[in-house]
Rosetta silent file (secondary structure, phi, psi, omega in degrees, C-alpha in Angstrom):
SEQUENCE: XXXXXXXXXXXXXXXXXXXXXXXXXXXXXXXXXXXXXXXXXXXXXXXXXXXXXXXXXXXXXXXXXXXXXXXXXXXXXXXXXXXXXXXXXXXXXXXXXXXXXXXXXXXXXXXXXXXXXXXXXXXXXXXXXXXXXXXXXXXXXXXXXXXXXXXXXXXXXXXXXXXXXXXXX
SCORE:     score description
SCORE:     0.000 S_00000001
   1 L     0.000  114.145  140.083   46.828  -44.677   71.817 S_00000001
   2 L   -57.584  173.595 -132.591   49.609  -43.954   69.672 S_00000001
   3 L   -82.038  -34.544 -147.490   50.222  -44.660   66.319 S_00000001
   4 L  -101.559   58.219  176.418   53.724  -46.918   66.899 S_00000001
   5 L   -92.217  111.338  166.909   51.752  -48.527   70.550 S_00000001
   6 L   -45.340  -27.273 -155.318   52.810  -52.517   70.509 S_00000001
   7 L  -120.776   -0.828  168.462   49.470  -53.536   71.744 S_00000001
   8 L   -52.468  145.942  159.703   47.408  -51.394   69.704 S_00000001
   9 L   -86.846  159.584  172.327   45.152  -53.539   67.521 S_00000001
  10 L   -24.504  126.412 -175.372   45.087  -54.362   63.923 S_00000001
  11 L  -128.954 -170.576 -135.230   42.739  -52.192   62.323 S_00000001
  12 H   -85.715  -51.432  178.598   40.965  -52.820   58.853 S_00000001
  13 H   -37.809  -54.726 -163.022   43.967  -50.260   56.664 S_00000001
  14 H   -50.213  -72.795 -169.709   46.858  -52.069   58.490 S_00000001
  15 H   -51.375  -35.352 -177.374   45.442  -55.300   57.160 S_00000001
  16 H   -75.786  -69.861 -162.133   44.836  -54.354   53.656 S_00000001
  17 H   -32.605  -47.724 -179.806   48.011  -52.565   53.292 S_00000001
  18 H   -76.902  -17.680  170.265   49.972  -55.689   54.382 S_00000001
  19 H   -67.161  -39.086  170.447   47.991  -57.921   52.691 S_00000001
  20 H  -101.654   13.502  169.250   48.418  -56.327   49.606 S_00000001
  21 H   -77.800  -65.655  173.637   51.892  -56.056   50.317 S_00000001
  22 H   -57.682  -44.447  163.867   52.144  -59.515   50.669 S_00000001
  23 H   -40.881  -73.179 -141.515   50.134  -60.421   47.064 S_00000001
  24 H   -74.476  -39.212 -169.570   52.611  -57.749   45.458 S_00000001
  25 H   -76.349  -55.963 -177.858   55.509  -59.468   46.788 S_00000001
  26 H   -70.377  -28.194  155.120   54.608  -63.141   46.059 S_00000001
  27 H   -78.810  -34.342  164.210   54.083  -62.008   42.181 S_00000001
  28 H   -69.277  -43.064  167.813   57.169  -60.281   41.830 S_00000001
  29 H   -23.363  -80.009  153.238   59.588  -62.731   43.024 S_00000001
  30 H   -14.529  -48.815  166.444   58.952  -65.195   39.999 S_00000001
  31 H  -106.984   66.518 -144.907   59.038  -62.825   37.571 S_00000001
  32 L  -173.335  -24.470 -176.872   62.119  -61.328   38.966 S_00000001
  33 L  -101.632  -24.810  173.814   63.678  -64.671   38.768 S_00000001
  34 L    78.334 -149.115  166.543   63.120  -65.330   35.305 S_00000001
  35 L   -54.830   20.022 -162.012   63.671  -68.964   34.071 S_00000001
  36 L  -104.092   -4.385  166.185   63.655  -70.083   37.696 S_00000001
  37 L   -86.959   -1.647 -166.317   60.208  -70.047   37.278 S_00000001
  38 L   -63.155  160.980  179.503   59.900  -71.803   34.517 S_00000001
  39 E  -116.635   98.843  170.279   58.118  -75.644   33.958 S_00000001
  40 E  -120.173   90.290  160.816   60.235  -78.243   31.947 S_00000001
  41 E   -69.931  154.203  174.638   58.651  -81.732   33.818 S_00000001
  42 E   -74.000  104.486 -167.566   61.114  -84.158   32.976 S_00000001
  43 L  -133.833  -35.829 -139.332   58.824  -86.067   29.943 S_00000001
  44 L   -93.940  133.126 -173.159   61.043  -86.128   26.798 S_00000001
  45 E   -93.659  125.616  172.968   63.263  -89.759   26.310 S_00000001
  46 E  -125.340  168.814  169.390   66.461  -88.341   24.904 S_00000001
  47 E  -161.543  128.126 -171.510   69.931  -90.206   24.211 S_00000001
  48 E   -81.254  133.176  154.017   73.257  -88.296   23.790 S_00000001
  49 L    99.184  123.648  120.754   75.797  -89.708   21.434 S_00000001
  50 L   -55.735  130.562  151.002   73.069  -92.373   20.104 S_00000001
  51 L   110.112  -27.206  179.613   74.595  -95.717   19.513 S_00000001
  52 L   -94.357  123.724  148.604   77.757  -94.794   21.970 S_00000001
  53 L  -144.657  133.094    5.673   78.277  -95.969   25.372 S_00000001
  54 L   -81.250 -162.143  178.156   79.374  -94.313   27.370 S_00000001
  55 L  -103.776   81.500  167.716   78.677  -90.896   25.905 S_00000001
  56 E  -106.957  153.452 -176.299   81.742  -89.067   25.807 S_00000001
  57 E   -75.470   44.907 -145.701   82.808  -85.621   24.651 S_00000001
  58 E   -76.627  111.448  162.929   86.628  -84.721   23.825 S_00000001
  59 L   -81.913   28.368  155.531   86.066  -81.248   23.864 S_00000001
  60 L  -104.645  -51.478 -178.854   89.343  -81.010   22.043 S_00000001
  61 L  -105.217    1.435 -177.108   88.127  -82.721   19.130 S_00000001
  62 L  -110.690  118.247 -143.882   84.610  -82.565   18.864 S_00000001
  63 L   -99.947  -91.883  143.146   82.847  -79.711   16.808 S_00000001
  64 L   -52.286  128.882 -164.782   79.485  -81.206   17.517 S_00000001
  65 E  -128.195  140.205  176.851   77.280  -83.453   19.672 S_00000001
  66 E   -80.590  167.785  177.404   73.698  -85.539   18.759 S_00000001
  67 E  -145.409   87.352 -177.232   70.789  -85.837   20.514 S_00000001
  68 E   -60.165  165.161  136.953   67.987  -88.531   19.709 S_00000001
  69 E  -167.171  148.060 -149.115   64.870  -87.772   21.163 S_00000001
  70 E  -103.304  143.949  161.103   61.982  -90.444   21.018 S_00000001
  71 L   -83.839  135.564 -168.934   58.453  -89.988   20.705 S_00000001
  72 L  -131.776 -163.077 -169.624   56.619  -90.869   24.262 S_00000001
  73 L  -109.118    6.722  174.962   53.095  -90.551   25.206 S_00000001
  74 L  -116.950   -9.674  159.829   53.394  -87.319   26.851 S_00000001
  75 L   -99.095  -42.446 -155.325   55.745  -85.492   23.817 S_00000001
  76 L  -154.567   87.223 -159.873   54.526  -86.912   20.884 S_00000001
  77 L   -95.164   -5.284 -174.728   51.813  -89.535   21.763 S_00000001
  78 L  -116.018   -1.352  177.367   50.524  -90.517   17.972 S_00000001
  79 L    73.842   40.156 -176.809   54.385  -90.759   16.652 S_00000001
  80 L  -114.069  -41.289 -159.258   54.019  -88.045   14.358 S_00000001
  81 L    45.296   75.632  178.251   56.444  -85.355   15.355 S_00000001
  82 L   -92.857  154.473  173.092   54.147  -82.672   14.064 S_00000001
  83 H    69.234 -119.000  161.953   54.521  -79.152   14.623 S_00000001
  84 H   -81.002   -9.492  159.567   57.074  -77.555   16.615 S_00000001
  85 H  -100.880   21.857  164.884   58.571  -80.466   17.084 S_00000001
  86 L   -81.407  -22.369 -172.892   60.376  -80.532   13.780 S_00000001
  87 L   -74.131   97.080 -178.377   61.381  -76.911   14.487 S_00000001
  88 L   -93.390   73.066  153.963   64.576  -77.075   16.100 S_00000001
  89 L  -119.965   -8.413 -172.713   64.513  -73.361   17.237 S_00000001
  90 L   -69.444  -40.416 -169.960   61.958  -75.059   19.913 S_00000001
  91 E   -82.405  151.313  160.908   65.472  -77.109   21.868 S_00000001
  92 E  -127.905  156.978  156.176   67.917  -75.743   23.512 S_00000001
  93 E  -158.279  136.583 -170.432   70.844  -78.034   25.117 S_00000001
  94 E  -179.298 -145.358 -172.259   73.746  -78.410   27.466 S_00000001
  95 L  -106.824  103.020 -130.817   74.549  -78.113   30.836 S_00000001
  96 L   -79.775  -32.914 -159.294   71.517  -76.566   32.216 S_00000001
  97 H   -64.076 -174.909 -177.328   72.886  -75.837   36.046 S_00000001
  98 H    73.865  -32.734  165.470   74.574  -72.506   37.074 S_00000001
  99 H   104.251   58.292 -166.639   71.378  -70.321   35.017 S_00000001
 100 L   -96.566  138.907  174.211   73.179  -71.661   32.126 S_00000001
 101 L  -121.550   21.033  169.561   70.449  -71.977   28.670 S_00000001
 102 L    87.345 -164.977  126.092   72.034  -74.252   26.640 S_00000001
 103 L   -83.728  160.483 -166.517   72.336  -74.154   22.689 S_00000001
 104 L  -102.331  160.733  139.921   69.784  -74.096   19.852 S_00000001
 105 E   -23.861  148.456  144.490   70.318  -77.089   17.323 S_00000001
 106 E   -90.697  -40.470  167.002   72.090  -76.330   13.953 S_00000001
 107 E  -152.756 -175.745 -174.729   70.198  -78.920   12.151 S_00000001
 108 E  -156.084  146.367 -173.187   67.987  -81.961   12.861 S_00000001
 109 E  -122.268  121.228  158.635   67.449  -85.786   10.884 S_00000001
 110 E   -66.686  134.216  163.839   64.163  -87.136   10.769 S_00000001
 111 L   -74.671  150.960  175.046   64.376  -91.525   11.738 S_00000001
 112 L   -72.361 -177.443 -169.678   62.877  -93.581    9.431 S_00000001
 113 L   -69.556  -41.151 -176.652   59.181  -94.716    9.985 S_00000001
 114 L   -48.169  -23.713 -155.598   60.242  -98.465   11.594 S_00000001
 115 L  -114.916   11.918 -145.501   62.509  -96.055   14.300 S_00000001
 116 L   -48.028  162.376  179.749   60.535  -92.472   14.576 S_00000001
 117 L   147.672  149.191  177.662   62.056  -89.920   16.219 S_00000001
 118 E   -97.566  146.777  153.877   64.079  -86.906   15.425 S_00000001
 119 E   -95.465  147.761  175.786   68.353  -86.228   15.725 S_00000001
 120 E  -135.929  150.737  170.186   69.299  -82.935   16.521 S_00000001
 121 E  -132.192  136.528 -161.792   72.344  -81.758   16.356 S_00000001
 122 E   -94.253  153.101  131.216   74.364  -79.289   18.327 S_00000001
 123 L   -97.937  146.230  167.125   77.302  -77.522   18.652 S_00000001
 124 L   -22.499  -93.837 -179.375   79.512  -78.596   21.221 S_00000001
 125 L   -36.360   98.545 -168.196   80.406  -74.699   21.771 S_00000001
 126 L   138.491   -3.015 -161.571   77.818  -73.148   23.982 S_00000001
 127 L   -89.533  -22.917  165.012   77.243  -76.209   25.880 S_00000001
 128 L    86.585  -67.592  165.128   78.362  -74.990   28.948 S_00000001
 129 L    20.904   77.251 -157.525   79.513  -78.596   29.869 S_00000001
 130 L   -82.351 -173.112  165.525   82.578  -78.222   32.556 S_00000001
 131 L   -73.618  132.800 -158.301   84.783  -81.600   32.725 S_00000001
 132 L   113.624 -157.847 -160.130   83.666  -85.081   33.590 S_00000001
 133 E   -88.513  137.500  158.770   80.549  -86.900   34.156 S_00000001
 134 E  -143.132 -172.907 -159.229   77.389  -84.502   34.322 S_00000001
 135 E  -121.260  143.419 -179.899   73.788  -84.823   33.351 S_00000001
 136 E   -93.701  154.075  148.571   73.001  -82.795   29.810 S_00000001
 137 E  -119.785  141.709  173.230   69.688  -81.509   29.596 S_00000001
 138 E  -111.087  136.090 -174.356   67.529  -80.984   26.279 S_00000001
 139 E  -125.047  127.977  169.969   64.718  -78.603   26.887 S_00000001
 140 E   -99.027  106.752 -166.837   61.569  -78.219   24.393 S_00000001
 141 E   -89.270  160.078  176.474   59.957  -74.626   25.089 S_00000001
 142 L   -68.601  -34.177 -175.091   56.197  -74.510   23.746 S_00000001
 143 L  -132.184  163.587 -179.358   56.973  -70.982   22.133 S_00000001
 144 L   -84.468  126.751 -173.987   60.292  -70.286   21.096 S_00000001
 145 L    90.608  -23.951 -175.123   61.549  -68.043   23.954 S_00000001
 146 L   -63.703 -170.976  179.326   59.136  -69.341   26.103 S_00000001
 147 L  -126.805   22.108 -178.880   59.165  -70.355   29.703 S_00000001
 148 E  -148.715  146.798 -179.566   57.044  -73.548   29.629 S_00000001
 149 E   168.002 -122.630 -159.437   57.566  -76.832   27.775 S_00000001
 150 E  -169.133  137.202  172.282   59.183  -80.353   28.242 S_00000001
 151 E  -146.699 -169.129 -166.510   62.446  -81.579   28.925 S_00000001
 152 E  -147.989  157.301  135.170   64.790  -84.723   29.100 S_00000001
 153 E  -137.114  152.990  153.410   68.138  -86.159   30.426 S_00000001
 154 E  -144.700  167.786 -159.288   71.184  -87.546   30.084 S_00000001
 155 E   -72.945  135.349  143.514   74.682  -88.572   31.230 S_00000001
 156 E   -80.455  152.956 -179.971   77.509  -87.086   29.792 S_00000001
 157 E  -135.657  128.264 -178.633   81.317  -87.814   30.311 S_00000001
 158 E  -116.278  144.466 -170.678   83.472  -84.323   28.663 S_00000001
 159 E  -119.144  119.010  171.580   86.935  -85.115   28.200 S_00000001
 160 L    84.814    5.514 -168.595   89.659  -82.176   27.768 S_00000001
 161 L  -104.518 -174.832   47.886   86.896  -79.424   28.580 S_00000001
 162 L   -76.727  158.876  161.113   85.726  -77.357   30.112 S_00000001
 163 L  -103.697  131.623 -173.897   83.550  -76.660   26.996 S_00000001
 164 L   -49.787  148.499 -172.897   82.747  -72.857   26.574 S_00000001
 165 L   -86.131  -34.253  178.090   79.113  -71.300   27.263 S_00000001
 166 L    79.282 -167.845  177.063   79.017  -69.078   24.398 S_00000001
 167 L  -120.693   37.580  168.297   76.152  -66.771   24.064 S_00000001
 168 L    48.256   40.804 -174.501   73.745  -69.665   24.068 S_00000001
 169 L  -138.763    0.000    0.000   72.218  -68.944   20.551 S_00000001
């Protein structure tokens, strides 16, 4: 038989080679992809603009945009906002589509005890955000840098933008 024969059968090399071919393949993709592998379940209750509806943006006059976000029973389930989540190097936010990665926070206000919950605040430059209604996403990584965490949304309406992407830092 020769070696390139259609009807030859498999033999026990063939199969490993392609097998491990296949293995080799199905692990690089992912990390080849980057943040497309990444896991942000939707868990975190955020609200843009708090106190405004709707939540618009004139990205002519607006330096900066808020972000509540609420303790739930799958981010913060005892109401403490312990740990990383006072550490606003953990959020990023914007307009997440595109492989766009948001902005970090500049600073963040603890709620009193009757209200808990933290504001963070961004700036508006880096936001990605083009003009009109779109949905912002706030993303909470586990590790700073990381690829796994928790995230939230909500609607935006940007007025006057696009707003620029920045270098997402």
């Amino acid at each position: 038989m020769a070696p390139d024969d259609p009807t030859r059968g498999i033999d026990r090399r063939t199969l490993l080679r392609r097998g491990a071919g296949a293995v080799a393949a199905t692990t690089a993709v992912p990390a080849l992809a980057g943040t497309a592998a990444a896991h942000f379940p939707d868990e975190i209750d955020i609200d843009v603009l708090p106190g405004q509806a709707p939540n618009v943006v004139d990205a002519d006059a607006d330096r900066f945009v808020s972000v509540r976000v609420s303790p739930n029973d799958e981010f913060d389930p005892h109401q403490e906002f312990a740990g990383p989540h006072r550490d606003h190097a953990h959020y990023r936010f914007g307009y997440m589509a595109e492989d766009r990665h948001g902005v970090r926070p500049r600073w963040s206000i603890m709620t009193d005890e009757d209200d808990p919950g933290v504001v963070l605040i961004f700036p508006l430059g880096g936001t990605g955000f083009p003009d009109g209604e779109h949905e912002a996403t706030l993303k909470w990584e586990r590790e700073v840098g990381g690829h796994h965490g928790l995230s939230g949304t909500d609607t935006v309406v940007v007025e006057n933008g696009p707003v620029g992407s920045g270098n997402g830092n």
